[in-house]
N, C-alpha and C positions, 0 to 999 in steps of 0.2 A: 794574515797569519804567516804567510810567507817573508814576509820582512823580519818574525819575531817568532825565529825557532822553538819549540815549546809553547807557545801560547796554542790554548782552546779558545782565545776569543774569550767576551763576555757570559756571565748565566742568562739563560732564557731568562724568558717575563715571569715563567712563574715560577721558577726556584729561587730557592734560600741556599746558599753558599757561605760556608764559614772558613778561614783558615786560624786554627789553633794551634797551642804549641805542641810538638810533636813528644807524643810519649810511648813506648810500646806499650805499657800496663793499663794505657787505657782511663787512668785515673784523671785525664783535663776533661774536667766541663764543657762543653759548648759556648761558654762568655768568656774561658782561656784563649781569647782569641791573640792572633799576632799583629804587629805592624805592620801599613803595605810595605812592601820589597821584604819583609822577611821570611823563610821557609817557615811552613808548618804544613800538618795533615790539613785534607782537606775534607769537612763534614760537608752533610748536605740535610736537608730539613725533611722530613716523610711528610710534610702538609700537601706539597705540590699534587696537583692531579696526574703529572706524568713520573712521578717520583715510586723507587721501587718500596715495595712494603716487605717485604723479606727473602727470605732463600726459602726456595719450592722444598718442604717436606724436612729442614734440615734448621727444627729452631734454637739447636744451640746455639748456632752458626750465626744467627737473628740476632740471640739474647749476646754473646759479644760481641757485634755489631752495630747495636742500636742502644743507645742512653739519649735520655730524655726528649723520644722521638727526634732522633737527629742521627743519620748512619754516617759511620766512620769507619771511611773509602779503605783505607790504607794507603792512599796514593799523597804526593808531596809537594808542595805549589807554594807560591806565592802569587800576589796577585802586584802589576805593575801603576805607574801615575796614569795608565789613559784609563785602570780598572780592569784591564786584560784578564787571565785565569792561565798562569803558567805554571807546568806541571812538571817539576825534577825528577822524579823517580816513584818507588815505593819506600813506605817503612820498614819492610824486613829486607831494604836493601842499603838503608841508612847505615855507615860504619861509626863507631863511636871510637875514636882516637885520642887516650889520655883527655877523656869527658869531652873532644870536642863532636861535634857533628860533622860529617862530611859525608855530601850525598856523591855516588858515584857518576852520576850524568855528567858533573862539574870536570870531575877528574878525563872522564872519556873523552869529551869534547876538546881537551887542551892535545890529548896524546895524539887525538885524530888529524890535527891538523900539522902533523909532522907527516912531511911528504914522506916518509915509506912506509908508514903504519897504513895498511886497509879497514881493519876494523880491533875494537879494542873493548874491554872487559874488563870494567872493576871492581873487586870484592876486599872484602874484610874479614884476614884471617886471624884466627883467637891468637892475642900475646899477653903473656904472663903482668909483663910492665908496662906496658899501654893501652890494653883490655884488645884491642883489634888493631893490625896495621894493613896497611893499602895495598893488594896484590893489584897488580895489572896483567892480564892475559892477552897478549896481543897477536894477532893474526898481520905478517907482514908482507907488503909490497913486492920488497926488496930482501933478500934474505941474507946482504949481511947486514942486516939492522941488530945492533949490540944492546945489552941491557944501559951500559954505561953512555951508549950514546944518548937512549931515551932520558935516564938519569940528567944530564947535564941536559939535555932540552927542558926536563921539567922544572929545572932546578935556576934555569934564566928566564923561564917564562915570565911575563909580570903580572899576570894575573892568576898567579898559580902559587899560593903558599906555602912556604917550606914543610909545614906539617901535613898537608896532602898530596904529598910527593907518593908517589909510589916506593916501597921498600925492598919492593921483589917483584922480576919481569919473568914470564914466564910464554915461551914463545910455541906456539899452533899454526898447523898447517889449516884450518878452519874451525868454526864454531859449529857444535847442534844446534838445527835450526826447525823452527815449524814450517809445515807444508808454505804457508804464506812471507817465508825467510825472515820472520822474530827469533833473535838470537835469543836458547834457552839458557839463561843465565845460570839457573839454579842446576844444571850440567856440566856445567865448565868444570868444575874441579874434580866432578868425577869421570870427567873424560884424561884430565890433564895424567 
């Protein structure tokens, strides 16, 4: 797992693992499935005997989780050619950019590997003409690290596409974090 950042490794023996295409609304079937190497949500089948059967006390929560005995994680994966199970992100952290998809794991990973970034945060702020654009929140190294310098790193990267470039840099002296140092995503902006 070590070689292949993201990966969980294969399913147990006795889970059913799906990757569908990603929808928030919920409306992909369980036979929506995806290509290997493409993103999708990842279901999982309620047959298995170590499989969860619902949320303790809390059955709405079940009833939009569960279609045609199969729950659906929220979480975002593809699976690779040895069969791996890798895991990008979640769905309510998926940005939709002028209809494209772009998971923020993707974008972080490029920004991190700019020597004076320490840690970095990507979200999706609402825009009128492209429905969301790419904020980066970055915590830096080095503190004259410039929006423009990040800008032109992303923008020569080659595995970084012009339309998941980040639009807007927005610099932290650190993240909220959980007792167990999980950066709290869903506080970034209201810390910023």
């Amino acid at each position: 797992v070590m070689e292949k950042p993201g990966s969980v490794g294969k399913p147990g023996i006795h889970q059913n693992i799906r990757i569908i295409e990603p929808d928030v609304h919920r409306t992909k079937s369980p036979n929506d499935t995806v290509q290997e190497g493409e993103v999708g949500e990842i279901i999982v089948h309620l047959g298995s005997p170590e499989s969860f059967k619902g949320y303790w006390n809390k059955p709405d929560s079940t009833k939009r989780s569960v279609k045609e005995n199969w729950y659906y994680t929220g979480d975002l994966g593809y699976t690779d050619p040895d069969g791996d199970l890798n895991v990008v992100g979640r769905m309510d952290e998926m940005i939709i950019y002028a209809g494209d998809k772009i998971y923020p794991l993707e974008v972080e990973s490029i920004l991190l590997e700019h020597p004076k970034v320490q840690e970095a945060v990507v979200v999706g702020e609402p825009d009128e003409r492209w429905g969301q654009v790419i904020v980066a929140y970055i915590v830096p190294i080095d503190p004259s690290l410039t929006a423009n310098e990040l800008d032109l790193f992303c923008k020569r990267h080659p595995k970084l596409s012009n339309y998941k470039r980040p639009r807007k840099y927005t610099f932290q002296s650190s993240f909220p974090k959980t007792a167990v140092g999980k950066i709290l995503r869903k506080k970034i902006n209201i810390q910023s």
